[in-house]
C-alpha positions as CSV (number, residue, x, y, z in Angstrom):
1,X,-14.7,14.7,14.3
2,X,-18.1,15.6,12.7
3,X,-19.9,14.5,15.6
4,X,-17.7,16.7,17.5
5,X,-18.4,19.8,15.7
6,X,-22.6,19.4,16.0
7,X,-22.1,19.0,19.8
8,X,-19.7,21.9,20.3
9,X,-22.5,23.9,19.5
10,X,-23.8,22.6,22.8
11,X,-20.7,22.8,24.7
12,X,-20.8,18.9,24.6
13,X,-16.9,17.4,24.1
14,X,-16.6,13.5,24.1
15,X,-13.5,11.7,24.8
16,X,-12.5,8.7,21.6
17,X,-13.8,6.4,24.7
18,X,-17.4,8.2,25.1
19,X,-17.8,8.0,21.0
20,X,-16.9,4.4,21.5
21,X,-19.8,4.2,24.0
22,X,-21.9,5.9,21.5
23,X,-20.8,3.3,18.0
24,X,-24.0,0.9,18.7
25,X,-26.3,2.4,19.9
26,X,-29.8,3.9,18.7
27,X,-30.7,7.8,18.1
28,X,-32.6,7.1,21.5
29,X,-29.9,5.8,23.6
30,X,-27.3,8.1,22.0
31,X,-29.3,11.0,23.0
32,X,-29.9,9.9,26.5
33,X,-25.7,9.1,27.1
34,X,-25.6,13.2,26.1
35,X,-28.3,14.0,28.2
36,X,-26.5,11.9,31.2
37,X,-22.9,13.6,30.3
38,X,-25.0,17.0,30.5
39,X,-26.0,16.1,33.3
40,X,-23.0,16.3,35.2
41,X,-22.6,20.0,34.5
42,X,-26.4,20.9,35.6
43,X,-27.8,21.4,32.0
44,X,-30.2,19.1,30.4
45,X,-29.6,17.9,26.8
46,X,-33.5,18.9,25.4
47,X,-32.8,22.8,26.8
48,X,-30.4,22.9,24.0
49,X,-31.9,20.7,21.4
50,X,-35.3,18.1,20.7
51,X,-34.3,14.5,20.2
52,X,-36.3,15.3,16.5
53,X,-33.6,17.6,15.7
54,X,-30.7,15.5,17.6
55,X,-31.9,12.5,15.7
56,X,-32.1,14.5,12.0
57,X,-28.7,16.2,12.2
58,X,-27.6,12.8,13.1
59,X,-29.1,11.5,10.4
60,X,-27.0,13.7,7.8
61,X,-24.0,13.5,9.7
62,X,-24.8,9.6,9.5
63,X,-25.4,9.7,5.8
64,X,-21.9,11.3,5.2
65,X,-20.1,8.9,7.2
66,X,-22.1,6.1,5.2
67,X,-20.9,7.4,2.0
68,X,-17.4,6.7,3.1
69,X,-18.0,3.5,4.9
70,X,-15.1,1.0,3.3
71,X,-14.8,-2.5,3.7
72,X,-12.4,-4.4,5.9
73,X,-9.1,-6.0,4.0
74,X,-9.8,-9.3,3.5
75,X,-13.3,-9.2,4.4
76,X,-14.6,-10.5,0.3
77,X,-12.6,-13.4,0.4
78,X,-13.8,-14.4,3.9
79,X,-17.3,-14.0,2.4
80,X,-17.1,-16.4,-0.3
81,X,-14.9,-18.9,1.5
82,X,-18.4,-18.8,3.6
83,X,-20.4,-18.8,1.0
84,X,-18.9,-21.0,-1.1
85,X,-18.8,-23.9,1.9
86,X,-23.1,-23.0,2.8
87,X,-22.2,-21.2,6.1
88,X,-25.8,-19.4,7.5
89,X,-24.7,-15.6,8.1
90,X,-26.8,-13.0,9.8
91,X,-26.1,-9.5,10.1
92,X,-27.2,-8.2,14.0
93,X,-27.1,-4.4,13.3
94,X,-27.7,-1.5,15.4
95,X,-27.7,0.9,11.9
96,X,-31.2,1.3,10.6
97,X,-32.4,-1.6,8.0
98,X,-32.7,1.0,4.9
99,X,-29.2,2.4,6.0
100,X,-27.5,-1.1,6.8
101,X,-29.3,-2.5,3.3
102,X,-27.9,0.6,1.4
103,X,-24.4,0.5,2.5
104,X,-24.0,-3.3,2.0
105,X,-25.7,-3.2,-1.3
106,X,-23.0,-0.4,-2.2
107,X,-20.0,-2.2,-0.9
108,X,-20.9,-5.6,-2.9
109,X,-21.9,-7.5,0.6
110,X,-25.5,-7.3,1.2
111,X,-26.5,-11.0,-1.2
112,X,-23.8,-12.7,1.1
113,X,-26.1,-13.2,4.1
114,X,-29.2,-15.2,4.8
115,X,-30.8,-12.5,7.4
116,X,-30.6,-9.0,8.6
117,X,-31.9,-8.1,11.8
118,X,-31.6,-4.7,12.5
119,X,-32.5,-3.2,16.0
120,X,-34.7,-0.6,14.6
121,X,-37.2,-3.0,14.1
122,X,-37.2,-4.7,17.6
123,X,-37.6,-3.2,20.6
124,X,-34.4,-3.2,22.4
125,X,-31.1,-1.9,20.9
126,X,-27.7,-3.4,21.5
127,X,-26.4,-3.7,24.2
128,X,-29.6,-5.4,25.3
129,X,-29.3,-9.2,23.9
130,X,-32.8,-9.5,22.3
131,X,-31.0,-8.9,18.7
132,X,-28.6,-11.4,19.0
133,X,-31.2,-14.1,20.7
134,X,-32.9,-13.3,17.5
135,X,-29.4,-14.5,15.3
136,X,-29.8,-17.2,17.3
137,X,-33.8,-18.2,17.1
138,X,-32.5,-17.8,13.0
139,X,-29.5,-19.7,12.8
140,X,-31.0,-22.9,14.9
141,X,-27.5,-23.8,16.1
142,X,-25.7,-24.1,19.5
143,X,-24.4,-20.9,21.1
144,X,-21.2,-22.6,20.8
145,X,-21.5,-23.2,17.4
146,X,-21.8,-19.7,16.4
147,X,-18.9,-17.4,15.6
148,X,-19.7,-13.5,16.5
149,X,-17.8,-10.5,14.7
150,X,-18.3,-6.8,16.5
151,X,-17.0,-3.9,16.5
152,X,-18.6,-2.0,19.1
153,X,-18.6,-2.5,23.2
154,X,-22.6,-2.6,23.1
155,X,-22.2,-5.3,20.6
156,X,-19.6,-7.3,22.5
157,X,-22.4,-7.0,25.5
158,X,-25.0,-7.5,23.4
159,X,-23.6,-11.0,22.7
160,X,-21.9,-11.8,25.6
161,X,-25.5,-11.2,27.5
162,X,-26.9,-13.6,24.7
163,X,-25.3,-16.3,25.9
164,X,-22.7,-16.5,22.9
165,X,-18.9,-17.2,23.6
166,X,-17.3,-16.7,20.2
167,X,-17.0,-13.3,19.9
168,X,-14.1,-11.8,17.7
169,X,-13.4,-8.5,18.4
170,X,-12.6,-5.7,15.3
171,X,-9.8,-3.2,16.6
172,X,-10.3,0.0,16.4
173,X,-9.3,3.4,18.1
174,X,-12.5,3.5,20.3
175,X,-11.7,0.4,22.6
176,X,-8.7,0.1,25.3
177,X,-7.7,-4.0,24.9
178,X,-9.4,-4.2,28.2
179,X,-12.7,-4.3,26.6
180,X,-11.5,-6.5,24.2
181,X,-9.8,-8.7,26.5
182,X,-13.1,-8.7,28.7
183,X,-15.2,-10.1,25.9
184,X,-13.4,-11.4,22.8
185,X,-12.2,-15.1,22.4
186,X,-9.9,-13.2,19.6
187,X,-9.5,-9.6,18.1
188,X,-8.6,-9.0,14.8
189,X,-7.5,-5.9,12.5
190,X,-8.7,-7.1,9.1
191,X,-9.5,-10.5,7.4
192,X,-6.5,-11.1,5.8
């Protein structure tokens, strides 16, 4: 909804599926999907505002949607049951590292894994699969050995372009069971 607001000052609306398209990607990317969806109505998207502005009003809007970031049911018990049996976990994030490190500090999760990779610091953001071949450089396992949770449809391609077959899907409103069904093994609502 907030996202929503900013862009109706540009005459941008998006559909829940176009804000799905947007959950996983950079500033960068996000602000070239706008530009193409612009596009289509003969406007351009840096007429109406520079990807330095675009990328600090995100930034705030990001920042408020952080604060209320809550965690999944279930989702502490599954992370000692992990811990607690000496499972390797890695966190594959498209957020950037000081957000991602902030949140999961906040909610109690960030001392459960043994990596972050975040895509800020590569060059390539999700869906390309360079952050997830990265998961898997880490972990030194098989593909097959290696049990992906995502919540995004650029994460789902991210790791189905990696080579990796385990991929749980998180519902949410942003994805028809299409998606889900087109790269999930499983899809789950919560933990529990």
């Amino acid at each position: 909804d907030k996202l929503n607001s900013m862009l109706r000052r540009f005459n941008i609306e998006l559909s829940v599926k176009d804000v799905g398209l947007l959950i996983g990607c950079n500033m960068e990317q996000k602000y070239l999907f706008l530009d193409e969806i612009l596009k289509s109505q003969n406007k351009r998207l840096k007429d109406l505002i520079s990807f330095d502005e675009f990328n600090n009003e995100l930034e705030v809007l990001s920042k408020d949607v952080n604060n209320n970031c809550r965690l999944i049911p279930g989702i502490l018990n599954y992370l000692n049951y992990l811990f607690i049996n000496n499972y390797k976990l890695v966190v594959a994030t498209s957020s950037n590292l000081n957000r991602y490190i902030d949140i999961s500090k906040r909610l109690g999760i960030y001392y459960y894994f043994d990596k972050v990779i975040s895509s800020n610091l590569l060059k390539d953001s999700k869906p390309n699969p360079h952050i997830y071949n990265k998961a898997v450089e880490f972990l030194d396992l098989d593909k097959d050995e290696i049990i992906v949770f995502e919540d995004s449809v650029n994460g789902f391609m991210s790791a189905s372009a990696a080579g990796l077959k385990n991929i749980v899907g998180i519902r949410s409103e942003f994805y028809e069971e299409s998606v889900y069904s087109k790269y999930c093994t499983k899809v789950i609502d919560n933990f529990n």
